[in-house]
C-alpha positions as CSV (number, residue, x, y, z in Angstrom):
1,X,210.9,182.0,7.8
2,X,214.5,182.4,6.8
3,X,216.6,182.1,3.6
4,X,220.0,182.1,3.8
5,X,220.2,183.7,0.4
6,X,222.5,182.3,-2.8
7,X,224.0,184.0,-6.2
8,X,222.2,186.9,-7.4
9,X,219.6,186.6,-4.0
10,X,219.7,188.4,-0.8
11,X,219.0,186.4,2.7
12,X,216.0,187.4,4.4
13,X,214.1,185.9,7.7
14,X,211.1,187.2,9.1
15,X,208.6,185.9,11.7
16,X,204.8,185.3,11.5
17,X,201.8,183.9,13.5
18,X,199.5,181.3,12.5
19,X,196.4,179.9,14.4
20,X,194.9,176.4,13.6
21,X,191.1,175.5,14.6
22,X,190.0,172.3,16.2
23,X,187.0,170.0,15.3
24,X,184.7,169.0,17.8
25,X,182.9,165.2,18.5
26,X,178.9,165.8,19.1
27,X,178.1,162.7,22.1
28,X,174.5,162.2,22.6
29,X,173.5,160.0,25.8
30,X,170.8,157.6,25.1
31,X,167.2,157.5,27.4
32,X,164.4,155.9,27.5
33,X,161.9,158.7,29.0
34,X,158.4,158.8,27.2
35,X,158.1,161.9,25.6
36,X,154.6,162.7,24.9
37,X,153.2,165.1,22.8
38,X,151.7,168.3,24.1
39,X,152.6,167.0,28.0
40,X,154.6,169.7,29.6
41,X,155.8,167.2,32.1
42,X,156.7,164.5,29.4
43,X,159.3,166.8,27.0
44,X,161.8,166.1,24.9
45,X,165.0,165.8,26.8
46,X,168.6,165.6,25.0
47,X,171.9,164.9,27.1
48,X,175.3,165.0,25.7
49,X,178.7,166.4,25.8
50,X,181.0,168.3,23.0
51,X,184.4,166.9,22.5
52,X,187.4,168.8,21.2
53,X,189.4,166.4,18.2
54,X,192.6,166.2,19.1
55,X,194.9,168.1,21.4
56,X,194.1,166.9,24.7
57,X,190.5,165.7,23.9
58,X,188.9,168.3,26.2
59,X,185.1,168.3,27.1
60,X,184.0,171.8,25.8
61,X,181.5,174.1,27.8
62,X,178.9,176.8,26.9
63,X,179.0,176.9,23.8
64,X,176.3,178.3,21.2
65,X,174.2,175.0,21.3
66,X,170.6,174.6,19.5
67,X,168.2,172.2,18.3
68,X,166.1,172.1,15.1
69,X,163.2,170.2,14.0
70,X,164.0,170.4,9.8
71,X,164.8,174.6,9.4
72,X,162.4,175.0,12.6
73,X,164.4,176.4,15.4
74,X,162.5,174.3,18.1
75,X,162.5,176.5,21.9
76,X,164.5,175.4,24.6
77,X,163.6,175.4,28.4
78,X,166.4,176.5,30.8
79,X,169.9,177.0,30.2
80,X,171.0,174.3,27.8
81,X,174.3,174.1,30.2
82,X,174.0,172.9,33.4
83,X,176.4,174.2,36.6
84,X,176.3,170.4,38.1
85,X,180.5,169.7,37.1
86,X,179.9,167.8,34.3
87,X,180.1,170.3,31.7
88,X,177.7,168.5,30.0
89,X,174.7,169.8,28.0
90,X,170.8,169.3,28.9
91,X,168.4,170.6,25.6
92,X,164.6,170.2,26.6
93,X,162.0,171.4,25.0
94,X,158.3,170.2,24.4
95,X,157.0,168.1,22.2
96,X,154.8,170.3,19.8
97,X,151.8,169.6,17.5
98,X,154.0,169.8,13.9
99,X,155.5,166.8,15.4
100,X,154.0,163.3,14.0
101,X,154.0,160.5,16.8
102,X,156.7,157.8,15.9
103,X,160.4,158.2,15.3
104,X,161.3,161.7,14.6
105,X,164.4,163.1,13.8
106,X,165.8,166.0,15.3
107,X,169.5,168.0,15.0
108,X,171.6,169.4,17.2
109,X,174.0,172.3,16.1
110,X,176.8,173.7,17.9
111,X,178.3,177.0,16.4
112,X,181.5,177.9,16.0
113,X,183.4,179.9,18.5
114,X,186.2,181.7,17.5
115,X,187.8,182.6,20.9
116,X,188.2,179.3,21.3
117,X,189.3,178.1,17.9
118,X,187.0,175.3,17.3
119,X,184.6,174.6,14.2
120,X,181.4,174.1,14.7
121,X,179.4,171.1,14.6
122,X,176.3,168.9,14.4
123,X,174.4,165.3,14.9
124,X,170.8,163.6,13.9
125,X,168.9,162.4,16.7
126,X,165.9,160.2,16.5
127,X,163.3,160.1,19.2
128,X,160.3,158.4,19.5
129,X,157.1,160.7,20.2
130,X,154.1,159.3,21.9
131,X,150.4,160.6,22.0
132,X,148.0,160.4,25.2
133,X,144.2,159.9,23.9
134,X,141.3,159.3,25.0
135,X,138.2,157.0,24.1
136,X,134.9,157.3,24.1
137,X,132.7,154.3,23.8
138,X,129.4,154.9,22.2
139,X,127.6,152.8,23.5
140,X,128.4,153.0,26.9
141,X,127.1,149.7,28.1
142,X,125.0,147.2,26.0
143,X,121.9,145.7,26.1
144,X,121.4,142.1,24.8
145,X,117.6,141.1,24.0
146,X,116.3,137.4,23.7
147,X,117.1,136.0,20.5
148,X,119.6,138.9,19.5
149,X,122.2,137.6,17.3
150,X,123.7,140.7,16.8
151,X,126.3,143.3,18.8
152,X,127.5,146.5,17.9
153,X,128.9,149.5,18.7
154,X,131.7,152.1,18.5
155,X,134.8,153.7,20.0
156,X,136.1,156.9,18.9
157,X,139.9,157.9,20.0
158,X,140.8,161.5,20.6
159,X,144.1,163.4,21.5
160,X,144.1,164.4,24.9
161,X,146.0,167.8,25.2
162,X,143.6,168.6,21.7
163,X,140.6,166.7,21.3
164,X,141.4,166.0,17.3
165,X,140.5,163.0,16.4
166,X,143.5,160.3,15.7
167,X,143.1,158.5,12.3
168,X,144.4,154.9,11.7
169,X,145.0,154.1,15.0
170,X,145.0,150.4,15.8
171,X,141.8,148.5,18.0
172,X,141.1,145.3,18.7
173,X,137.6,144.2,20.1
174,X,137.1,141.0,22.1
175,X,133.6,139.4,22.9
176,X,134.6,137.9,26.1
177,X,133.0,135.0,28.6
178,X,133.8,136.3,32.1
179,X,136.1,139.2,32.7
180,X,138.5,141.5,30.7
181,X,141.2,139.5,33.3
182,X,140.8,136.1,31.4
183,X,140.5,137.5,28.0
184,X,143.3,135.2,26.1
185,X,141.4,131.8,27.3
186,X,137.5,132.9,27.1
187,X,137.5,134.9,23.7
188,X,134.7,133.8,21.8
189,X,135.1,136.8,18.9
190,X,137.6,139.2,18.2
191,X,137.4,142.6,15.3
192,X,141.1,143.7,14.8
193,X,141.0,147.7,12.7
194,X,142.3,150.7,12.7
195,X,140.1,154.2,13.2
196,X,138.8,156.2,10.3
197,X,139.6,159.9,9.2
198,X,137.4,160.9,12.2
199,X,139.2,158.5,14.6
200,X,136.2,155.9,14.6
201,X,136.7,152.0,15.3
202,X,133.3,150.2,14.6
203,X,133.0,146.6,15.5
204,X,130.3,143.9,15.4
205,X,130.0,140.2,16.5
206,X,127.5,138.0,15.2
207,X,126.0,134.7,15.9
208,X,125.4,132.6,12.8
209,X,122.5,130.2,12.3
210,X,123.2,127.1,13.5
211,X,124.2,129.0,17.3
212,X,122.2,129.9,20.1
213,X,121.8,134.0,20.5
214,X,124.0,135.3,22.1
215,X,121.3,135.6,24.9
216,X,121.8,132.2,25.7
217,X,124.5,132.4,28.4
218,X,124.4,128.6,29.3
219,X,125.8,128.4,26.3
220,X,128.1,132.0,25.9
221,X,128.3,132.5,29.3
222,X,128.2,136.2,30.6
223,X,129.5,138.2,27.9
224,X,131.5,141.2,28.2
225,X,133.0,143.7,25.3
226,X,136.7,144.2,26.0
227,X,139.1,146.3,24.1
228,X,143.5,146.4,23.4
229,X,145.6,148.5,21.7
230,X,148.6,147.4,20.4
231,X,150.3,150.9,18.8
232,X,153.5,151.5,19.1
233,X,153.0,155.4,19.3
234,X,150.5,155.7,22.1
235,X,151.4,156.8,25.9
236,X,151.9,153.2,27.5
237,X,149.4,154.5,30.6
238,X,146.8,154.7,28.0
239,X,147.9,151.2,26.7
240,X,147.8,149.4,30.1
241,X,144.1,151.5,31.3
242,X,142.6,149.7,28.3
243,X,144.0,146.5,28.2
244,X,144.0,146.1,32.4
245,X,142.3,148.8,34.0
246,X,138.9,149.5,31.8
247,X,137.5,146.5,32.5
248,X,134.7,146.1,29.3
249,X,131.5,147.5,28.2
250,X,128.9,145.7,30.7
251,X,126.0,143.9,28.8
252,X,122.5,144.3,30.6
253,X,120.3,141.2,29.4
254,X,116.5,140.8,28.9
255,X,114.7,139.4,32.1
256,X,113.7,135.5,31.1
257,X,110.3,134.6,32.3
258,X,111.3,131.9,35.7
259,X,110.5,128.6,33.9
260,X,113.6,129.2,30.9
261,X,115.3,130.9,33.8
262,X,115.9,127.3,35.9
263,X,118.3,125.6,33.8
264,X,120.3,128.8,33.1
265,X,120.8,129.2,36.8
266,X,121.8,125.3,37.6
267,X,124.5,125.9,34.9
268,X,125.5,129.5,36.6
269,X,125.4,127.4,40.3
270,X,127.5,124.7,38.1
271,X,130.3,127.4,37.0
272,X,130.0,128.9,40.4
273,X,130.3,125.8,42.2
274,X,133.5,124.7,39.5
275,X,134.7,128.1,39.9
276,X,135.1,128.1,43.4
277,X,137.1,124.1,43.4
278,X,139.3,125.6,40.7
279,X,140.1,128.3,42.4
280,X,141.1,126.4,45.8
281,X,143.1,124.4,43.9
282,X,145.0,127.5,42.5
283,X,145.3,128.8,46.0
284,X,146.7,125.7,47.2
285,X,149.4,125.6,44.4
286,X,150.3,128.6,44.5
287,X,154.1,129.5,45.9
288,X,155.2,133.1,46.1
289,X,158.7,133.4,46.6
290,X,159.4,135.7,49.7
291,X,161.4,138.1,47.7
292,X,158.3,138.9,45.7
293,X,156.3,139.1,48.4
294,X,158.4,141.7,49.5
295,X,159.0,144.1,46.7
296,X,154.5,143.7,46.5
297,X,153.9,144.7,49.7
298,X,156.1,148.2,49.2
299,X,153.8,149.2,46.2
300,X,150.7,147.5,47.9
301,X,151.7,150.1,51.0
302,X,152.6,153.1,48.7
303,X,149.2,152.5,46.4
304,X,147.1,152.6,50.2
305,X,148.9,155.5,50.8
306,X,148.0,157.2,47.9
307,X,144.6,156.0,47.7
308,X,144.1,157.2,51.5
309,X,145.2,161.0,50.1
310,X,148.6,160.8,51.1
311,X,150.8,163.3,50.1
312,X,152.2,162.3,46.3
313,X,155.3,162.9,46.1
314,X,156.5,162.2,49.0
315,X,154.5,158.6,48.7
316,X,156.4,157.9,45.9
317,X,160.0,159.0,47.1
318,X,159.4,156.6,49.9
319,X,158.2,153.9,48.0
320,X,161.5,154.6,46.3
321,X,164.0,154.8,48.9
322,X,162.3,151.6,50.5
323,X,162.5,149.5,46.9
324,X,166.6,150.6,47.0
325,X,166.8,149.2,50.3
326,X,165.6,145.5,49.2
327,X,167.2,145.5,45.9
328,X,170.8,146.5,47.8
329,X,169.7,143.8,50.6
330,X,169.5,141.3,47.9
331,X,172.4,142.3,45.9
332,X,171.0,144.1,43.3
333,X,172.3,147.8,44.0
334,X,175.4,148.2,45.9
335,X,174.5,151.7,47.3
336,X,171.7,153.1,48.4
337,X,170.2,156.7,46.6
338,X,170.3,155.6,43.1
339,X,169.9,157.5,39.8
340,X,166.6,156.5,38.4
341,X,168.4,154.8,35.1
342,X,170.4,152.5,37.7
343,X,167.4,151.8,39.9
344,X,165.6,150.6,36.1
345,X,168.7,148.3,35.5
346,X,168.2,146.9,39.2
347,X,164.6,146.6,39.2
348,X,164.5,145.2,35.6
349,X,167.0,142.5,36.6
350,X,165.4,141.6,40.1
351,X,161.9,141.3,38.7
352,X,161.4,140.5,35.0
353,X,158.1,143.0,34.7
354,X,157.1,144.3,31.2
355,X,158.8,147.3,29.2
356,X,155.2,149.1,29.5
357,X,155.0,148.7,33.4
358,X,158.9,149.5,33.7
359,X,158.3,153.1,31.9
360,X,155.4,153.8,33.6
361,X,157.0,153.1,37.0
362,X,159.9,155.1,35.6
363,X,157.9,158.1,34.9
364,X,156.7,158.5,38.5
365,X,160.0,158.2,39.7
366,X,161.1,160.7,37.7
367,X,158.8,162.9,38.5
368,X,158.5,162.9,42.2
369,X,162.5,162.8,42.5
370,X,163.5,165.8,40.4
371,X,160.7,167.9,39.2
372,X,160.0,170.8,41.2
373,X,156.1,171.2,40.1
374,X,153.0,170.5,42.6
375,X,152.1,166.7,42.1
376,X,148.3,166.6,42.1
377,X,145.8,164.6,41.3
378,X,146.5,163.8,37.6
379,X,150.1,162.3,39.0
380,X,148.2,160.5,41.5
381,X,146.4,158.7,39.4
382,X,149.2,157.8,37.2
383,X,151.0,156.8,40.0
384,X,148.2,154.5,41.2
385,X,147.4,153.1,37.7
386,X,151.5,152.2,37.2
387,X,151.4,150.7,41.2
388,X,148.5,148.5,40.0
389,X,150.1,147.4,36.9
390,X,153.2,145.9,38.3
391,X,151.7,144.8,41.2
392,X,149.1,142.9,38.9
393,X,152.6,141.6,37.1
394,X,154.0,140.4,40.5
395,X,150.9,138.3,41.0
396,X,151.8,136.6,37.8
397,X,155.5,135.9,38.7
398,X,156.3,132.2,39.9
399,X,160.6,133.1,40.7
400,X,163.5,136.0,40.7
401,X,166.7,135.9,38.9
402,X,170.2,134.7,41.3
403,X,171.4,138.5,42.4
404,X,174.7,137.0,41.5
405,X,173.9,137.4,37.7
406,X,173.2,140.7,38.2
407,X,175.1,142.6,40.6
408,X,175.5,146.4,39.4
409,X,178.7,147.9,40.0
410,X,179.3,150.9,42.0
């Protein structure tokens, strides 16, 4: 500072230093990884990077970095900074009881530092937190009487890491001819609800007067119970075991003396023989392309493997590797070794499977190519159910996109 001074004023000049603070930019990377509640191996995981405002736009490392749930400091696993080069930041931390399943929003602070000069910062984050459960059926199977007009029974849903019940969780209840399989053309009833304050679905379908009972399967056919969820907040394993994997609740029925018995077997021989014409004539017209032959017969291989007691994760890694190499021979990856997110664009584009089948084959990806824990049985199972589910989706696929559309760039 200096002034030169003027009538009736000395001059004077003297030197000072001032510092000035930056902001910062909070970026959070969006994921699509299932984070379930109370899974240790399915936790909450936040990538981002801190930017400085100005000046030269720097990405800013190790700084004092935390995330809350509300005022509740929420744990983190491992050193939020990772030594990989990026200088990004990696929060993880498990997915806790206090949390509700649906959208949840958390926030990530960044304190000041003052060696540094920059303020301090934060961001909202919402995430969507799943629930694995389990159901019970009660009955187990059923048993269907001559002349019963009536079926009942109950399911009751549990959390699995807890056992508490799950209210107002959404059930639907089909009264089926045939199989669970052919459920959206043989439905003859369906009970749509949500469970009760103890985590009970009750359903019941009833032939009116003017119907045969429901014993009368020349005129029902064979009946099966099946079950769907369609919540939004459920782990989509459990989603896909009910819909695809449970198969029903099996109905014994009361023994028919052999006279009544004879026309209810010509009409089973009937179906049977129908049943078998219809189904050469699907076999007949049935093309699969060669390219979806292909991509089936690496998770038909990697589900043998595990069934035979193959070792998991290194079953799954191959399955991996070997799926890179046909999506890169067809012009869907340009390199081989993907990330797992790149892999999802390229497999999502070469094979239009569903979002429930695509995080569930995500998941065991994920797992077998960068966790470091033992892979046991659990993971096997998982890994089976999500190889069965897309290769039941395969099955269903009549053509592939042109890789031309959808070439990823390197």
């Amino acid at each position: 500072f200096s002034f030169s001074g003027e009538t009736f004023y000395l001059p004077v000049q003297y030197n000072m230093t001032v510092y000035t603070r930056a902001d910062i930019d909070i970026e959070v990377f969006l994921n699509n990884l299932a984070i379930i509640r109370g899974d240790p191996n399915a936790p909450i995981k936040l990538q981002g990077r801190v930017l400085e405002i100005g000046g030269e736009g720097n990405v800013m490392h190790n700084m004092t970095i935390s995330l809350y749930l509300g005022d509740f400091l929420l744990p983190l696993i491992g050193n939020p900074w990772r030594d990989d080069g990026t200088e990004h930041f990696g929060l993880i931390t498990n997915a806790v009881q206090i949390m509700p399943p649906g959208p949840l929003t958390l926030t990530i602070r960044v304190e000041p530092d003052g060696s540094r000069y920059l303020n301090g910062d934060s961001i909202e984050v919402e995430v969507m937190i799943l629930i694995s459960v389990v159901f019970d059926f009660e009955p187990d199977s059923l048993f269907l009487a001559e002349g019963q007009r009536l079926l009942e029974g109950s399911v009751n849903v549990s959390e699995l890491y807890t056992r508490q019940p799950v209210p107002d969780f959404p059930l639907s209840a089909y009264l089926v001819n045939s199989t669970c399989d052919n459920r959206d053309s043989s439905t003859h009833f369906s009970r749509v609800g949500l469970t009760d304050q103890y985590g009970e679905f009750t359903y019941q379908f009833e032939s009116v007067i003017g119907l045969p009972s429901f014993h009368n399967d020349s005129f029902w056919g064979e009946l099966r119970v099946c079950f769907s969820t369609d919540s939004d907040f459920v782990d989509p394993i459990n989603k896909t075991w009910l819909a695809n994997f449970h198969g029903g609740l099996d109905i014994e029925y009361e023994q028919q003396d052999p006279q009544s018995f004879q026309p209810a077997m010509y009409a089973l021989v009937a179906l049977i023989v129908l049943g078998l014409v219809a189904g050469a004539l699907v076999l007949v017209r049935r093309r699969k392309q060669a390219a979806i032959d292909e991509f089936a017969g690496v998770f038909s291989y990697t589900a043998e493997l595990l069934a035979a007691g193959d070792e998991v994760r290194e079953a799954i890694f191959n399955c991996y590797e070997s799926l890179c190499r046909i999506l890169m021979r067809r012009g869907f990856l340009r390199r081989d070794f993907e990330t797992v997110r790149e892999f999802e664009l390229a497999i999502r584009n070469a094979l239009p499977l569903s979002e429930q089948a695509l995080v569930a084959l995500d998941r065991i990806f994920e797992e077998a190519r960068y966790s470091s824990h033992v892979l046991g049985e659990p993971h096997r199972q998982n890994a089976q159910m999500a190889l069965s589910t897309v290769l039941q989706e395969i099955d269903e696929l009549q053509d592939i996109p042109e890789r031309d559309s959808f070439l990823i760039e390197a």
